[in-house]
C-alpha distance (Angstrom), angle and dihedral (degrees) to the residues before:
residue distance angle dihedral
X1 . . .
X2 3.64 . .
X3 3.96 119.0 .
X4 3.52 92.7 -149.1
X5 3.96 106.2 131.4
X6 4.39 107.6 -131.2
X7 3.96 92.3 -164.9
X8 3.22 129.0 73.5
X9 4.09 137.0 -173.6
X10 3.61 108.2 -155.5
X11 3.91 119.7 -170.5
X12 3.46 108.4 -132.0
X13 4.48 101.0 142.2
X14 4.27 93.3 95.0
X15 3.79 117.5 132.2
X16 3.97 88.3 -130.2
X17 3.48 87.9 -142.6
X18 3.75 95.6 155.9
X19 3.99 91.5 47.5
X20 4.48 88.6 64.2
X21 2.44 137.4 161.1
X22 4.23 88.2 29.3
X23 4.53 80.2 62.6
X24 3.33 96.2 50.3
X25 3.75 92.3 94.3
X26 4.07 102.8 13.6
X27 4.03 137.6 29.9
X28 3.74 114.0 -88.7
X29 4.30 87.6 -112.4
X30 3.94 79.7 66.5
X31 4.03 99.3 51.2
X32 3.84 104.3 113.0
X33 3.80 129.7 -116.6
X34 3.63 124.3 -172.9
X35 3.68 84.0 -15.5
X36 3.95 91.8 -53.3
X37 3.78 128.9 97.0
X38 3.52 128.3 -109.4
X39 3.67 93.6 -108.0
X40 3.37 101.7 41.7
X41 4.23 86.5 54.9
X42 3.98 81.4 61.4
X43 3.77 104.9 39.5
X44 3.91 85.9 47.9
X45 3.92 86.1 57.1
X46 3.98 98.9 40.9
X47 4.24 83.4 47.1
X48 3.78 85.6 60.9
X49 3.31 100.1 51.0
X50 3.90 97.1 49.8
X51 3.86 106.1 -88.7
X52 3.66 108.3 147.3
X53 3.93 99.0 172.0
X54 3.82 128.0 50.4
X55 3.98 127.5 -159.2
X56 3.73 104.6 -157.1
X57 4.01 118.7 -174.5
X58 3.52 113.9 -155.5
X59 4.11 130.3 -163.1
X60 4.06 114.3 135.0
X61 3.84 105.3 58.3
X62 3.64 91.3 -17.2
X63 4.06 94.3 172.8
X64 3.89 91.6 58.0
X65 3.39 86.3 44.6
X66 3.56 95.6 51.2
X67 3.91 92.5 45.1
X68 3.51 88.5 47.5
X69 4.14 94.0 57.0
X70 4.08 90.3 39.2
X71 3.60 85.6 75.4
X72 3.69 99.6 55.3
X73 4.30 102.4 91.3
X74 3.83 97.4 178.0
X75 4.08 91.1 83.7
X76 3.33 144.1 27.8
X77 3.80 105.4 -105.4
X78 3.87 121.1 -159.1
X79 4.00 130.2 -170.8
X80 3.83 122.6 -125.8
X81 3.50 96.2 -174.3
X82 3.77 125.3 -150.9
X83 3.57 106.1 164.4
X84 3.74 95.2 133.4
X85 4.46 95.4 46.8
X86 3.38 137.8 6.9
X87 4.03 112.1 -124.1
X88 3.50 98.8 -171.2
X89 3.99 118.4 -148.9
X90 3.86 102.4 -40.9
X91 3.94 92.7 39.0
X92 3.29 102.6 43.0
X93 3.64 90.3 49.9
X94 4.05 93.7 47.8
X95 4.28 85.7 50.6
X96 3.89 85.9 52.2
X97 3.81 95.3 53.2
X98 3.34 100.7 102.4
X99 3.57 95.9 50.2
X100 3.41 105.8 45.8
X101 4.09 96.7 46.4
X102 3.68 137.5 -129.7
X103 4.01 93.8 -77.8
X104 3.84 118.8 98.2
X105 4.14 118.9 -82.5
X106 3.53 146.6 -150.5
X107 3.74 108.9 -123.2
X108 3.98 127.9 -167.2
X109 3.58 147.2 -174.8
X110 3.66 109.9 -144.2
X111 4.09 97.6 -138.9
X112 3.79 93.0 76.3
X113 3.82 127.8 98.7
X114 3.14 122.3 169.1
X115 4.42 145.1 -166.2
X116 3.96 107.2 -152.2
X117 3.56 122.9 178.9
X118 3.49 86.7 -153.9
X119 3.55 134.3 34.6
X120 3.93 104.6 -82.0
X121 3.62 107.2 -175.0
X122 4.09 96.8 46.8
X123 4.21 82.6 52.2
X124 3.76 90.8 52.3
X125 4.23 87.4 42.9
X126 4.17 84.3 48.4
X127 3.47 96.1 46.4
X128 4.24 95.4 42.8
X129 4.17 101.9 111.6
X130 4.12 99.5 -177.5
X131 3.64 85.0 -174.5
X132 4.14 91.1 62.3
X133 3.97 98.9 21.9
X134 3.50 135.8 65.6
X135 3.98 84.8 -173.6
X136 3.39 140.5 -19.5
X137 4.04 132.1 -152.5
X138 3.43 140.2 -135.1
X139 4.18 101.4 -130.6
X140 3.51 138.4 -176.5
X141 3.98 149.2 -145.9
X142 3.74 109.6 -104.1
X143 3.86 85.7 -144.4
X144 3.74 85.6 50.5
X145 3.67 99.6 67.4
X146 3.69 159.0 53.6
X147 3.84 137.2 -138.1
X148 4.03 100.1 24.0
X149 3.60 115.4 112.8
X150 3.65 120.5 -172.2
X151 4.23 126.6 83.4
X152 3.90 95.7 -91.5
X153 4.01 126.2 -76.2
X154 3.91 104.7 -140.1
X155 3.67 150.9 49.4
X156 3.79 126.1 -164.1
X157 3.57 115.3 -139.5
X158 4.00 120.1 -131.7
X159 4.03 93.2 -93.3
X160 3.94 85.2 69.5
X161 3.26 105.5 -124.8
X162 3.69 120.6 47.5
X163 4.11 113.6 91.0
X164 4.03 136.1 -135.4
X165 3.20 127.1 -161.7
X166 3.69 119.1 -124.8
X167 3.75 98.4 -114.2
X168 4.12 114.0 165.4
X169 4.56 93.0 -7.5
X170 3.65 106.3 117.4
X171 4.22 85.7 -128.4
X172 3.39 139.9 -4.2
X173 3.75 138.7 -144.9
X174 4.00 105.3 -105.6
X175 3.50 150.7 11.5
X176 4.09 136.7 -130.5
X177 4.10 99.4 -106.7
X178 3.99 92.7 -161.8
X179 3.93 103.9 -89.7
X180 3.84 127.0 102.4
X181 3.84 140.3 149.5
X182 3.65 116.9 -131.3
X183 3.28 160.6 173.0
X184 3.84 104.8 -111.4
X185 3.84 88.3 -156.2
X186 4.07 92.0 74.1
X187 3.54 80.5 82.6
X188 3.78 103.3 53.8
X189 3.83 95.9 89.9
X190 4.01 94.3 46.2
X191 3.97 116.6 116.3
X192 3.47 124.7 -102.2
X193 3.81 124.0 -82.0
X194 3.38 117.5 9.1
X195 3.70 130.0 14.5
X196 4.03 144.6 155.8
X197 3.76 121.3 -129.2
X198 3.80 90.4 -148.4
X199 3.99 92.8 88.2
X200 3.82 94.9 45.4
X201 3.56 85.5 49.8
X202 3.97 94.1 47.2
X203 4.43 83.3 56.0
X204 3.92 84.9 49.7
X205 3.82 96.7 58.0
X206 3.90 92.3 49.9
X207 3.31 86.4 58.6
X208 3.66 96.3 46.5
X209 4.00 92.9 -120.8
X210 3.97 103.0 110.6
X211 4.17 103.2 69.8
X212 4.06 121.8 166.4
X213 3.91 137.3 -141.8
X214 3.63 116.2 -141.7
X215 3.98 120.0 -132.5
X216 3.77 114.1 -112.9
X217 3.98 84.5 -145.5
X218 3.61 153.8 40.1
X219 4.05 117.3 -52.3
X220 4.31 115.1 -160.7
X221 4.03 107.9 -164.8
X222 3.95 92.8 -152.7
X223 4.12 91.0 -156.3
X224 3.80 97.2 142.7
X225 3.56 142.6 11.3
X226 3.60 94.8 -93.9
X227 4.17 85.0 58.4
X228 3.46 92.8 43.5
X229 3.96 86.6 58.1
X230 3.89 98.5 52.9
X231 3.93 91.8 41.9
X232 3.99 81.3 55.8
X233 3.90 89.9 54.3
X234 3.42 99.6 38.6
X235 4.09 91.7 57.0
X236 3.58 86.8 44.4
X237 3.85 94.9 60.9
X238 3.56 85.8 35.5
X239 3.67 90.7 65.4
């Protein structure tokens, strides 16, 4: 039976502030790249990889969001509404529980695209072990990519896989580019309201249950307009 996870929750409720004055008028899911929207880059990719339902939350123009999605007929697309508070990751997640089920997820950012020269997301399904992971993350090269800012968050230790934080080094190596299966039930003992994932994750790594894939590729962080520019002209002379 394959381990390949066929739901997805994909984070789509930010503010976007950074990406103004392109959110002014529309979510950031809905800022276009190469002519296609930030979501639609990601559900294209989870598509591929077998996902055949999406949890979508929704904040920041949440009904042209949600207009924008009911058009898509290639998944199964289901609203995790947080009109009245953001939860960031952890709570948005926990609020979603009961819609995306007790069986591990994809979950995604929708401010990452990506050029792989091999097929990323069926690597990071391959290499998914739910009896030695509690998650697992899709990571890239800092030298790889465009738009993050920041000296690197993780390590990989020599068995390939499992991932350290970068705690007192000056930088590290690579970055979490938005994607990661899961087990949805890290979140179950979170607080109520709003929450990060990053400390649950922090816990996992200690006890050597969070592990990473790198990306055989080139990651673009589209965080601003100025990102969203150079991830236009890098698919361009991508082809």
């Amino acid at each position: 039976m394959s381990r390949t996870p066929t739901t997805a929750m994909v984070l789509a409720a930010g503010l976007g502030t950074r990406m103004r004055p392109l959110t002014d008028d529309r979510p950031k899911a809905l800022v276009e790249v190469a002519g296609r929207a930030l979501i639609d880059h990601v559900l294209d990719r989870l598509v591929e990889a077998g996902v055949e339902k999406a949890v979508v939350n929704v904040h920041w123009f949440a009904d042209r969001l949600e207009n924008h999605l009911a058009a898509r007929k290639d998944l199964e697309i289901v609203i995790s509404d947080e009109r009245d508070e953001l939860l960031e990751t952890g709570g948005g997640l926990k609020k979603a529980r009961r819609l995306v089920g007790d069986a591990p997820i994809w979950v995604a950012n929708i401010d990452s695209v990506w050029i792989d020269r091999s097929d990323a997301l069926d690597h990071l399904a391959r290499a998914w072990d739910p009896e030695r992971m509690d998650a697992i993350l899709l990571l890239a090269d800092r030298e790889r990519s465009i738009g993050f800012e920041g000296a690197g968050d993780l390590f990989l230790e020599d068995d390939g896989t499992r991932v350290r934080f970068r705690g007192d080094a000056p930088t590290a190596p690579y970055a979490y580019m938005g994607v990661h299966i899961t087990r949805p039930q890290i979140v179950d003992d979170g607080p109520e309201g709003p929450f990060s994932l990053s400390p649950i994750w922090r816990r996992l790594a200690g006890q050597g249950r969070l592990h990473g894939r790198l990306l055989d590729g080139f990651w673009m962080h589209v965080g601003d307009p100025r990102s969203r520019d150079e991830a236009e002209a890098r698919l361009r002379a991508a082809g």
